[in-house]
N, C-alpha and C positions, 0 to 999 in steps of 0.2 A: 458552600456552593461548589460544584464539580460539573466542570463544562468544558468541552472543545472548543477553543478558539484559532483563529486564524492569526497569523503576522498582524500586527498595529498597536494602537493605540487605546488604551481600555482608561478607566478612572473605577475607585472603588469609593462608593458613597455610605458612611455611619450616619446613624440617625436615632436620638432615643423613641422604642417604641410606644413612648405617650409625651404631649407635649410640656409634659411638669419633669418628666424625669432626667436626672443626671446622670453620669456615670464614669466610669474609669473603663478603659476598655485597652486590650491587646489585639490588634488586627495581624496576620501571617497569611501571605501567599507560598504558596510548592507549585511547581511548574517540573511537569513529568517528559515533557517534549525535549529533543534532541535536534541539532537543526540539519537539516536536510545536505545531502551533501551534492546534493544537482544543483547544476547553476539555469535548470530548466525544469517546472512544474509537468511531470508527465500526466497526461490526461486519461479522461478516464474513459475514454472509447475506441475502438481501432485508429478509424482516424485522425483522432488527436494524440494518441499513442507518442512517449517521449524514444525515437529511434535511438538506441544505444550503437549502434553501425552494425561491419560486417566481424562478425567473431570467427578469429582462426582457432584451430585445434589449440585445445587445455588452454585455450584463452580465459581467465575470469575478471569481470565484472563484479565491483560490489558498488551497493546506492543504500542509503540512508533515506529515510521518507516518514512520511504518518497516511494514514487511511483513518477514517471513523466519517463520526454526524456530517464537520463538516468536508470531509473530502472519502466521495465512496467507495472509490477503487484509484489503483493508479496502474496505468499498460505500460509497456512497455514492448518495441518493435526489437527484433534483432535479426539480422539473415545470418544462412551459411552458407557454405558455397558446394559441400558437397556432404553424403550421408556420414555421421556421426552420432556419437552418444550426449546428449544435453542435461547435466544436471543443474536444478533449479532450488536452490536450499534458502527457505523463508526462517530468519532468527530474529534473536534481539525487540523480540514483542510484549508489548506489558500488558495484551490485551489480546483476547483468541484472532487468530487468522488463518486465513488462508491463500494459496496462490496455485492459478491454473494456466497450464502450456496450452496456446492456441494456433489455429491454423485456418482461414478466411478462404478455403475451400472455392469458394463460389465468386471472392473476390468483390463483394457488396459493399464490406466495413462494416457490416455488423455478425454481432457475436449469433448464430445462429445454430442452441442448441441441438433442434433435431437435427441437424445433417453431417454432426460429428465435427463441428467446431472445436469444441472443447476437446483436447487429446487428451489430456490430466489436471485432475486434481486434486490436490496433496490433502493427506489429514490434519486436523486444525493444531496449528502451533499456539504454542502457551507459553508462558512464561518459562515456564521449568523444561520446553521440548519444543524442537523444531520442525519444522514443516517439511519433505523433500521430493520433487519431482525428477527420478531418473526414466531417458529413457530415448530411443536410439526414433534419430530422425533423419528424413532425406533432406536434399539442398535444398533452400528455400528462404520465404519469408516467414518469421514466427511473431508471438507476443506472448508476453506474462503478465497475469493480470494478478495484483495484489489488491484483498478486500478483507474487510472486517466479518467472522466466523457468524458474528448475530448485529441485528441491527444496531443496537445501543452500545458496541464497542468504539473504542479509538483507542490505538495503538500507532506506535512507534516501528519499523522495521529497520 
């Protein structure tokens, strides 16, 4: 069995497949998740967007997280206060991703392709190569949205 699970409580149930049968069995769990290093689940839409604050120059940020089945994207809010160069480096995946710089133009909360929402978005990181978004912005409010490259990943960042 290979499956996404969330935080909790699970049980694992043996049973032989007929009810005369015996048997001797070795059961083993792997658990490929890392545990998150926010003390706040960032969401997966503008508005619920987890605000990392106001970044100064050569300020970095690093977060720890998962994306897949069960969690699709995670945003993240960041302002600055005046134009600069923002680089945005997606690593540490065990499963394709990718991650896009945005800009709410219109000020709605929603991600709103056609109107040039999306500024960038990076080529898919992989286990063996990373993801990177450079590239020079005015003051403002931004987000980063981190998502799984196909639908049936889950990955770790």
């Amino acid at each position: 069995i290979s499956r996404a699970i969330q935080g909790g409580t699970y049980y694992a149930r043996v049973y032989p497949a007929f009810s005369s049968g015996n048997t001797n069995y070795d059961l083993g769990f792997g658990f490929l998740s890392q545990p998150s290093t926010l003390t706040l689940s960032p969401g997966n839409s503008l508005s619920t967007a987890l605000n990392i604050g106001n970044l100064a120059p050569r300020q970095t940020v690093e977060v720890t997280d998962f994306v897949g089945e069960t969690d699709l994207s995670d945003v993240y809010q960041f302002t600055v206060d005046s134009s600069r160069d923002v680089d945005i480096t997606l690593s540490g995946v065990t499963d394709s991703a990718r991650v896009e710089l945005i800009k709410d133009f219109n000020n709605n909360g929603q991600i709103n392709e056609g109107d040039g929402d999306i500024l960038s978005t990076s080529s898919r990181a992989d286990s063996d190569s990373n993801a990177t978004i450079s590239r020079a912005i005015q003051g403002g409010t931004y987000y980063a949205r981190v998502y799984p490259a196909f639908s049936s990943g889950n990955t770790n960042y």
